[in-house]
N, C-alpha and C positions, 0 to 999 in steps of 0.2 A: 504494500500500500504506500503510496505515496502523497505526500501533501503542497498544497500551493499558499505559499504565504505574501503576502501582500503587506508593505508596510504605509500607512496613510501618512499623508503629506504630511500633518501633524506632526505623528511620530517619527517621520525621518527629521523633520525639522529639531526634534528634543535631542540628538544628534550632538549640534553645537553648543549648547548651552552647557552639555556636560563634561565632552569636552574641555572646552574653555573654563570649567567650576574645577577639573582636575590638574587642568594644566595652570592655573594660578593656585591652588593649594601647592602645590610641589616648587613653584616657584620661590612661595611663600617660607618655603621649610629650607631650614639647612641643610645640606646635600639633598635636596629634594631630585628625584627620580623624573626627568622631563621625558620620559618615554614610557612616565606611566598612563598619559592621556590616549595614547598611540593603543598603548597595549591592551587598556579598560574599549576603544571603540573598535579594537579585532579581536575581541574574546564575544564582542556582542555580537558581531557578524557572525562568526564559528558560531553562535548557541544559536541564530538565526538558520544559518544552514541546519545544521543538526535539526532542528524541524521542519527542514525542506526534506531532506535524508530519507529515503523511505528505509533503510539500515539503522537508521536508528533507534527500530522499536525491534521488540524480539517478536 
C-alpha cells in the first residue's frame, strides 16, 4: 500500500519560521551548532517521505 501526501501551502510555509527560530537559537548559544536548522528541516523531509514509503509499514 502506498500513500500520497500533500503538504498545504500553509504548512510548507511553517517551513521558514522554524527554520529561522532554530537557526537564531544556535546563533544565540555559545558554540551553537548552525547546521542544526539544516539538519531539524531534513529529518522532517525523511519523516515526510517515510509516509510516502509504502515500506514503511509492515
Amino acid at each position: 500500500m502506498s500513500y500520497r501526501v500533500r503538504l498545504t501551502h500553509h504548512a510548507e510555509a511553517d517551513f521558514d519560521p522554524l527554520f529561522e527560530f532554530v537557526l537564531e537559537r544556535e546563533l544565540a548559544r555559545d558554540g551553537g551548532n548552525l547546521d542544526l536548522a539544516e539538519q531539524a528541516l531534513d529529518a522532517t523531509r525523511q519523516g515526510i517521505a517515510t509516509l510516502r514509503s509504502e515500506d514503511s509499514y509492515p
